[in-house]
C-alpha positions in Angstrom: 195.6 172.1 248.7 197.2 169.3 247.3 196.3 170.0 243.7 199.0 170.0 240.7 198.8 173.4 239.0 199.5 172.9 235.5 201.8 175.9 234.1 200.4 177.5 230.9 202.8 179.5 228.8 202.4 182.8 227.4 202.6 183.4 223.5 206.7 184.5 224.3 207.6 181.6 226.1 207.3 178.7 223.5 209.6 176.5 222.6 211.1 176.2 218.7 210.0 172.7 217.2 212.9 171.4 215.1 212.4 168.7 213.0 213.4 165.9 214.4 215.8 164.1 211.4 218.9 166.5 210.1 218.2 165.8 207.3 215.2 168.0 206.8 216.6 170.8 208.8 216.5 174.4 206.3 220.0 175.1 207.1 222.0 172.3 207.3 221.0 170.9 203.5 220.9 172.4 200.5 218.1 173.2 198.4 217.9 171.4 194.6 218.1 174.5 192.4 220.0 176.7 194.7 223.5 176.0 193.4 221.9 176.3 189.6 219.8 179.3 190.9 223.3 181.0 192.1 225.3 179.8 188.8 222.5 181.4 186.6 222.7 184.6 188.7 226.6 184.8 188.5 226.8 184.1 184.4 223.7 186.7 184.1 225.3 189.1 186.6 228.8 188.9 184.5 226.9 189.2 181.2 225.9 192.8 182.4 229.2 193.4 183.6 230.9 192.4 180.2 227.7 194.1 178.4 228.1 197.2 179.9 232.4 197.6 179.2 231.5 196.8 176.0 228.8 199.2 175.2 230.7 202.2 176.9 234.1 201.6 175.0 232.3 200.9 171.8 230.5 204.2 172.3 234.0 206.1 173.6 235.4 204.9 170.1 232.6 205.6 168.3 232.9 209.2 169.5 236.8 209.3 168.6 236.1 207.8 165.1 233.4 210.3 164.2 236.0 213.0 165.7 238.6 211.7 163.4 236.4 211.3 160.5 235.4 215.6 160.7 239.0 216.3 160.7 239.6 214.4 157.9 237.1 215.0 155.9 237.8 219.2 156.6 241.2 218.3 155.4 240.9 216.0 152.4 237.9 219.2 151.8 240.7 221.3 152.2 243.2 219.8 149.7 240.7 219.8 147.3 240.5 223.2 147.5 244.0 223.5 147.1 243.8 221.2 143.7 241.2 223.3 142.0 243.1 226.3 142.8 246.6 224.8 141.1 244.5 223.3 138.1 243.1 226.8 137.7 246.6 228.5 137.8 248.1 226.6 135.6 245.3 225.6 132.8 244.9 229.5 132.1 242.2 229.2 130.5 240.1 230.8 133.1 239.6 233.7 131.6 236.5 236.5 131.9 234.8 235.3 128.3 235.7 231.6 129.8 233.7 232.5 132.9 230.5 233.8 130.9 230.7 230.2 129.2 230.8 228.6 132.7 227.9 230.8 134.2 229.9 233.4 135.7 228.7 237.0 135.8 231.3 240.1 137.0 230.1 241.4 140.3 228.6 245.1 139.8 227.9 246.1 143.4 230.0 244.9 146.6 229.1 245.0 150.1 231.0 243.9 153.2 229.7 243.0 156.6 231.7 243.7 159.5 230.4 242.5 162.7 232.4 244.3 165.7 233.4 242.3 168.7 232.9 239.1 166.7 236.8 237.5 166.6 236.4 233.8 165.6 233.3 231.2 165.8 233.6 227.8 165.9 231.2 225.5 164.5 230.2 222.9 166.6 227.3 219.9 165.9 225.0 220.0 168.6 225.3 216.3 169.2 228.9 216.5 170.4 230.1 215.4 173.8 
């Protein structure tokens, strides 16, 4: 029996080729486009970043302007009310002929509605955060 017996490996046993220069080995170079493939994900990912402060504040604001706007625009109502009312009091010339002339007609029969239970409702837009 003085044959050499030639040892075959199985599938688990081989052996990892590496190239043979460094210089083509994956890990120890860098690819061409991968430091302009990571500055082009960095700039887009801050572009969201900045993109998305920006549309939440602008929309936060938004919602305090419109807030701000209502009240105003309930008081500057308001103070025209007030105006009318003065400018009526003093003119005097409001008078029952006077309001024939302006389309007014006396009120012959009066009802009230009373709705128990029911202390105050606000108003509010459906839109409203």
């Amino acid at each position: 029996m003085g044959g050499t017996k030639i040892h075959k490996p199985s599938i688990f046993q081989m052996k990892l080729q590496f190239p043979a220069s460094r210089a083509d080995f994956a890990l120890d170079s860098e690819h061409p486009f991968e430091r302009v493939a990571f500055n082009t994900f960095l700039a887009v990912l801050t572009l969201l970043v900045f993109s998305y402060i920006y549309l939440v504040s602008s929309s936060a604001l938004n919602i305090i302007a419109r807030k701000e706007a209502l009240a105003q625009s309930a008081q500057v109502g308001s103070s025209i009310g007030t105006y009318e009312r003065e400018y009526f009091a003093v003119s005097r010339k409001v008078t029952p002929e006077a309001g024939t002339i302006l389309g007014l007609a006396p009120v012959s029969k009066t009802a009230y509605v009373f709705r128990p239970g029911t202390v105050g409702q606000a108003k509010v837009a459906h839109n409203e955060i």
